[in-house]
ROMILUM-294414 format. One record per residue (C-alpha): residue in one letter; x, y, z. Coordinates in pm, whole numbers, padded with zeros to 5 digits, always signed. Layout:
<pagus>
AXYZ/...
</pagus>
This chain:
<pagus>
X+00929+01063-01950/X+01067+00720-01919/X+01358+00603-01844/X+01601+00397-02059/X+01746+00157-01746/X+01632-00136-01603/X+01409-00093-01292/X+01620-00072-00989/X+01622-00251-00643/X+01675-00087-00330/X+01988-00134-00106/X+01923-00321+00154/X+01529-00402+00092/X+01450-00764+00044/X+01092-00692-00102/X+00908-00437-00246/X+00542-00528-00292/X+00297-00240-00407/X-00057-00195-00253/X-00283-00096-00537/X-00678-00042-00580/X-00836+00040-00985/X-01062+00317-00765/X-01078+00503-00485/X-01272+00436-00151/X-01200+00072-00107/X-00981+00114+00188/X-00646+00052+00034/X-00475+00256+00286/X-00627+00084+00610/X-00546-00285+00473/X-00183-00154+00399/X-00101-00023+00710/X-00293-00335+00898/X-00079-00597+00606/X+00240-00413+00714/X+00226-00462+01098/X+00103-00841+01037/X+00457-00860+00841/X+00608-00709+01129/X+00431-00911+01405/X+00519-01256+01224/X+00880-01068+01310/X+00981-00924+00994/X+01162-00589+00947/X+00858-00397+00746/X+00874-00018+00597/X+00580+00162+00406/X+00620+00438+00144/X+00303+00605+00074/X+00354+00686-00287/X-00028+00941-00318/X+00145+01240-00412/X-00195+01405-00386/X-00385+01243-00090/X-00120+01107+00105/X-00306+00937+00423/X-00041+00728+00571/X+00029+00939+00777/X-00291+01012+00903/X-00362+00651+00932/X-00016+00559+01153/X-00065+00935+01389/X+00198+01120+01251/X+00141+01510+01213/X+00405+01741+01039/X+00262+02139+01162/X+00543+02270+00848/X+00717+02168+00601/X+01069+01957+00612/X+01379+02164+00508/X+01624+02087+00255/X+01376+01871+00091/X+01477+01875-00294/X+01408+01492-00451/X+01423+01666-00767/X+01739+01820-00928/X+01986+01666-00675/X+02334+01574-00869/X+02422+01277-00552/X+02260+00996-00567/X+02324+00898-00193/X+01977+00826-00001/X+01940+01153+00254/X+01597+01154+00389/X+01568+00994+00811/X+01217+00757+00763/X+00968+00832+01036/X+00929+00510+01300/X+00637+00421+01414/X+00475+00082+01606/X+00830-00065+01464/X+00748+00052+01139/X+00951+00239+00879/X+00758+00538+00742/X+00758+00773+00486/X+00526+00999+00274/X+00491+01295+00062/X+00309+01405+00345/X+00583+01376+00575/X+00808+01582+00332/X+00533+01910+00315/X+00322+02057+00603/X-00015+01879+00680/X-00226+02148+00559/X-00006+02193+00194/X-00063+02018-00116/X+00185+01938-00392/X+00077+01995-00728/X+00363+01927-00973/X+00386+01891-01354/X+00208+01552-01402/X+00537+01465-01641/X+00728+01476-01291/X+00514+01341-01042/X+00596+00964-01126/X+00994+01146-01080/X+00930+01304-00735/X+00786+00946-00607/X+01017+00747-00711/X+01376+00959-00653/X+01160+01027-00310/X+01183+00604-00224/X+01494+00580-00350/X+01639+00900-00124/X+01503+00740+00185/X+01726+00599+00444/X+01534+00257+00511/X+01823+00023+00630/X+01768-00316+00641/X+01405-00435+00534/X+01264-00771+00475/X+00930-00573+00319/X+00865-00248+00204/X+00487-00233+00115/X+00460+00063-00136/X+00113+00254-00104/X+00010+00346-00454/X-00298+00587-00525/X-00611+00461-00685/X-00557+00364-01056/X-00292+00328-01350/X-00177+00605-01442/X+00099+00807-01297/X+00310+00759-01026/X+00222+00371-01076/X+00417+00415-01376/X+00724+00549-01279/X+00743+00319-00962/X+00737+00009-01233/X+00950+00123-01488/X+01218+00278-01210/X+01196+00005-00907/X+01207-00327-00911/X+00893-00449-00746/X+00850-00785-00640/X+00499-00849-00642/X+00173-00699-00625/X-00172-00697-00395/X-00490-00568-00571/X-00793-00459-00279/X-01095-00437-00422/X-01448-00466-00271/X-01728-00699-00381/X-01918-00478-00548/X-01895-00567-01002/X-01792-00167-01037/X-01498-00272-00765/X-01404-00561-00950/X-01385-00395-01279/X-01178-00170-01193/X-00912-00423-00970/X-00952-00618-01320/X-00750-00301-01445/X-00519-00318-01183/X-00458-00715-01264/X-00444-00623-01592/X-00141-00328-01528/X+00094-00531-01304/X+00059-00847-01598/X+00172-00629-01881/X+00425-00506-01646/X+00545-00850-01566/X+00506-00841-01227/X+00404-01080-01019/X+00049-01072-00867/X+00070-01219-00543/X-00362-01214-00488/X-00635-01011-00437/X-00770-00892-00081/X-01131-00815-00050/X-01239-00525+00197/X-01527-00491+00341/X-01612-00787+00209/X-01907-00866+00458/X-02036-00792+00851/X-02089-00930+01149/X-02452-00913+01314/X-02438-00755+01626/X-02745-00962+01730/X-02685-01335+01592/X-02327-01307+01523/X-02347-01434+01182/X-02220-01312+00873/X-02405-01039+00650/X-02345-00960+00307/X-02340-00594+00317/X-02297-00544-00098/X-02409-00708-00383/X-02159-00938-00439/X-02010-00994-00824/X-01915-01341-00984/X-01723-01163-01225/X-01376-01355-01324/X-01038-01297-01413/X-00923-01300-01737/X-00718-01639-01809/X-00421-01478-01926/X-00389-01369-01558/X-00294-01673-01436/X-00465-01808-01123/X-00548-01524-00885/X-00548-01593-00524/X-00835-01410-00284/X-00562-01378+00006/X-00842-01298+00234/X-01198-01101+00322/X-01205-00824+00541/X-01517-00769+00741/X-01654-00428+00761/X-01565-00369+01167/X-01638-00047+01348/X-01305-00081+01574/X-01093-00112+01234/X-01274+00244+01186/X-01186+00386+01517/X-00831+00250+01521/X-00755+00426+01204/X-00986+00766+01294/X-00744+00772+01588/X-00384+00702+01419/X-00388+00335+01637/X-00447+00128+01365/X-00620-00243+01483/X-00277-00476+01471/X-00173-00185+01715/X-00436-00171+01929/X-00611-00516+01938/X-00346-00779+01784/X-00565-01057+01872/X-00915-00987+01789/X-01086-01162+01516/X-01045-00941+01212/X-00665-00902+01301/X-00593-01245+01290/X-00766-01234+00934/X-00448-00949+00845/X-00170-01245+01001/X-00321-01500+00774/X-00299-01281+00479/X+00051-01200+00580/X+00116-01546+00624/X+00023-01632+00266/X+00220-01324+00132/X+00502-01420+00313/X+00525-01817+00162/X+00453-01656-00212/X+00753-01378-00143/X+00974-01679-00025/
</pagus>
């Protein structure tokens, strides 16, 4: 079901900028929480709605546990249209998630004609005050909720991760592909894992096979915002809910995360 209106903005939200992958397993998740408290380090006012109905792993990511389920929870079906739902904060973050909303152990398996609905009323319901980002964790793909959240928000621009891999690529291509149809903005591309450091020489080691596949032109000029080294600490700082900006804001790799927000921030402006 789509809706006849105009995608919306968000009281008091400056931007809304989606995180999106074309597949699964590229780490979406980690550089999205690591992106948003860069934001919030170069001192803006960042929130993060993690929009994987199915998978939700923000929370996991940021250490937030929910042992049952909230109550009066009801995103669908409500008559006022007055947000209603407290966000979760967390290292000066604003946080919500589907997983947030149910117990940790519960799954939500809706009609797929409503899960783009129960996303989106979901963001819109939240109580996120005053934001200069809200970086909106979509699930692998282009199918539904990344629907709804285009046709019913007004997004300001979107980051594609991918890894180097040509399967990677093919599917961020997608991705490109989806936010151009949908007229929005593509602010770059951020490769993950892109590459590691030798524990021996210290140099840099191409981990994957990496592609030279290209863009189609119609895209416009896509900026790489940055590579992301595969790092063992960016592991164990997620693993334990103390994601690396958190725990280590001035090793190498996070200072790779400020630059990217950096160059986010100057394309939002």
């Amino acid at each position: 079901m789509r809706p006849n209106t105009l995608p919306r903005r968000i009281d008091g939200i400056k931007h809304i900028v989606t995180v999106a992958s074309g597949k699964g397993g590229v780490g979406k998740t980690t550089v999205t929480v690591n992106l948003a408290l860069a934001l919030a380090q170069n001192g803006g006012r960042v929130g993060i709605f993690d929009a994987d109905i199915y998978g939700p792993n923000v929370p996991l990511m940021l250490g937030l546990r929910r042992s049952k389920p909230a109550e009066g929870w009801m995103p669908v079906g409500r008559t006022e249209n007055k947000p209603y739902i407290e966000p979760f904060e967390r290292y000066g973050l604003r946080v919500m998630s589907i997983g947030l909303l149910v117990a940790e152990n519960e799954t939500v398996s809706p009609d797929p004609n409503y899960a783009g609905l129960i996303v989106t009323r979901t963001m819109q319901d939240v109580l996120w005050g005053d934001l200069d980002y809200l970086l909106v964790d979509l699930p692998p793909g282009t199918g539904e909720p990344q629907m709804s959240v285009l046709h019913r928000i007004q997004v300001d621009g979107a980051v594609v991760v991918t890894t180097p891999q040509d399967l990677s690529l093919l599917d961020a291509g997608r991705s490109l592909g989806f936010f151009h149809k949908a007229k929005v903005p593509i602010l770059g591309i951020i490769e993950n894992m892109s590459y590691m450091i030798c524990p021996e020489c210290g140099k840099a080691v191409e981990v994957f096979h990496r592609s030279e596949r290209a863009w189609p032109p119609e895209y416009g000029e896509v900026e790489m915002l940055g590579r992301i080294p595969m790092n063992i600490e960016i592991s164990k700082g997620i693993d334990s809910g103390h994601p690396l900006l958190q725990t280590a804001p001035n090793a190498k790799e996070a200072q790779i995360f400020i630059d990217i927000a950096r160059r986010i921030k100057r394309k939002l402006l």
